[in-house]
N, C-alpha and C positions, 0 to 999 in steps of 0.2 A: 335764665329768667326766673326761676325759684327759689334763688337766694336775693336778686337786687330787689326785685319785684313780686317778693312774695305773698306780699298787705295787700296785693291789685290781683290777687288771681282769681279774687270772684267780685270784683267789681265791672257792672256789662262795658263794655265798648263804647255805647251811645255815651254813658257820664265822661269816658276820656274824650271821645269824641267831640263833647261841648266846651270842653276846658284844656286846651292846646296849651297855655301858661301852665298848666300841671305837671305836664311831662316834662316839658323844658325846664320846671324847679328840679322836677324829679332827677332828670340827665345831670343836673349840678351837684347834686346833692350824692348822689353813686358816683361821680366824677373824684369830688373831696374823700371818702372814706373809703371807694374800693380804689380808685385810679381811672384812668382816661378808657383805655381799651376796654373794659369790663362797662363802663358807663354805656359806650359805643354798642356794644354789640347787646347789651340787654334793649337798650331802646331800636337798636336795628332788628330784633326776632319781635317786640313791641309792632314795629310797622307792618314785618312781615303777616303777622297775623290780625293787626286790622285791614291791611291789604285784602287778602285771603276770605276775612268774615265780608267785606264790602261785597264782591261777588256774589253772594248769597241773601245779602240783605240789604236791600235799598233806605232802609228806615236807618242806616246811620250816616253821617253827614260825610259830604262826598271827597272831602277835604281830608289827607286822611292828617290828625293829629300829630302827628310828631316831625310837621314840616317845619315849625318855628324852630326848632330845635339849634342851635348854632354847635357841630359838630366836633369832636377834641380833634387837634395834628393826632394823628400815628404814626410813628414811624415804625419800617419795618426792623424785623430783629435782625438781625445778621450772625445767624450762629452757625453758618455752615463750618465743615474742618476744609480746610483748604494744604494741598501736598505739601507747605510747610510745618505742618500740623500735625503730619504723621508718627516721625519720626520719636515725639512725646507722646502722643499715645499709644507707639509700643512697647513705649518704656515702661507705659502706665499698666498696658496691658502683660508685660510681663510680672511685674508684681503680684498677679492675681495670681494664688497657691493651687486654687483649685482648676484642674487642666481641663474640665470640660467647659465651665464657666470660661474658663480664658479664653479658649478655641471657640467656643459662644459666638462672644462678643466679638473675636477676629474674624470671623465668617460674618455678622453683621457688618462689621465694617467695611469688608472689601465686597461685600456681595451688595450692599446698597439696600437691603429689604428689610423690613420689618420685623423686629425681633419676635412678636405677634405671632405673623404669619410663619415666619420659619420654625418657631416650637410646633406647628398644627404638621409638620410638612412628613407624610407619612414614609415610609421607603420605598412602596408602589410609584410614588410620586418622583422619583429620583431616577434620572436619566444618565447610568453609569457612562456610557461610552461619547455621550456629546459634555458630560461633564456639567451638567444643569436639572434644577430643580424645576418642576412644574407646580408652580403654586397656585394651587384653584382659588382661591379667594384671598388674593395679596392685603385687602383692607378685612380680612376676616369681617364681613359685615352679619355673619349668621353668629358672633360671637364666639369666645374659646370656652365653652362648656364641653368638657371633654365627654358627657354622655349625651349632649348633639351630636358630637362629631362620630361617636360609636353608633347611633342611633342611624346616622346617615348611610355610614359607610356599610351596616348593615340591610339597608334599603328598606328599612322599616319606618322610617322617615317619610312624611310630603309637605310640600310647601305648599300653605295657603296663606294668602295676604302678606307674603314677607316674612312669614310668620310657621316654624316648624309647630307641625301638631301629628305627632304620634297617631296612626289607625286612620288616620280621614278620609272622605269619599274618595280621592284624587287615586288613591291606590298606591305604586310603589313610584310616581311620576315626582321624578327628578330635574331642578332646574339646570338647565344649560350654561356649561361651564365655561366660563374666560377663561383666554389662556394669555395666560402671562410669563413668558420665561426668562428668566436673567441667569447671562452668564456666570459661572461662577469659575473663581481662577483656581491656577491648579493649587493643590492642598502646600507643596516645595515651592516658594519663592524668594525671594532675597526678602522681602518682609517677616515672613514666618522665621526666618532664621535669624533674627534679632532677638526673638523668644525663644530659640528650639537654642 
């Protein structure tokens, strides 16, 4: 919404509000120079937040503005790797010289996670004898700032509002962990050995 829509971030609500033909020039016109998806979803986070302000404020029209809107097809992408698919990118991924990098991305790939998440994944976190990794936060949602993550893990860390703030009232109180485990295959498999 700060690049398509960025001339509207201080114009109030009620002016979109009154001029429903506005937004729907506007969806064309981000449609033509960014593309359909990018059009779609700037005016869908549009709705969402005169949605949102409507709740709190009855002075703007109850309609919410971006109904006229006539919506682009999207189609979805189809970029999964499917098991035919394999077989070339171990080929790809033997080319890679450098052997941690390589092993990386192979452990991503059969392990199915987040490449994200699995650079945060400490050794505590590594369950040698069931053969899996416990990743406390798979969508990294507290972000890969490695001096949160040291901050945390030294419990000097709290969470207030979603929001890490060093020293706050809350003390050393830590938010409650998901647990998410995914198997991970064993390190020798007839895959690995295309690269080894």
């Amino acid at each position: 919404m700060n690049r398509p829509l960025a001339d509207w971030l201080q114009t109030p609500l009620s002016e979109l509000g009154d001029d429903p033909r506005r937004i729907a020039d506007r969806h064309e016109a981000i449609s033509l120079a960014h593309g359909p998806a990018i059009a779609n979803g700037a005016i869908r986070t549009l709705r969402a937040v005169y949605n949102h302000a409507r709740k709190t404020c009855r002075a703007l029209p109850a309609e919410n503005p971006v109904f006229p809107v006539d919506w682009n097809p999207e189609e979805r992408r189809d970029t999964a790797m499917g098991v035919r698919d394999l077989p070339e990118r171990f080929e790809q991924l033997a080319r890679i010289e450098n052997p941690v990098r390589r092993e990386f991305h192979l452990l991503c790939l059969l392990s199915g996670s987040r490449p994200e998440a699995l650079k945060m994944v400490r050794l505590a976190e590594i369950d040698f004898r069931e053969r899996r990794p416990h990743i406390p936060k798979p969508k990294c949602h507290w972000g890969n700032d490695l001096r949160q993550r040291a901050a945390i893990a030294a419990g000097q860390a709290t969470w207030a509002l979603g929001k890490v703030a060093v020293g706050g009232a809350l003390g050393a109180w830590q938010p409650k962990r998901r647990r998410a485990r995914l198997k991970v295959l064993p390190i020798r498999t007839k895959a690995v050995a295309i690269i080894g």
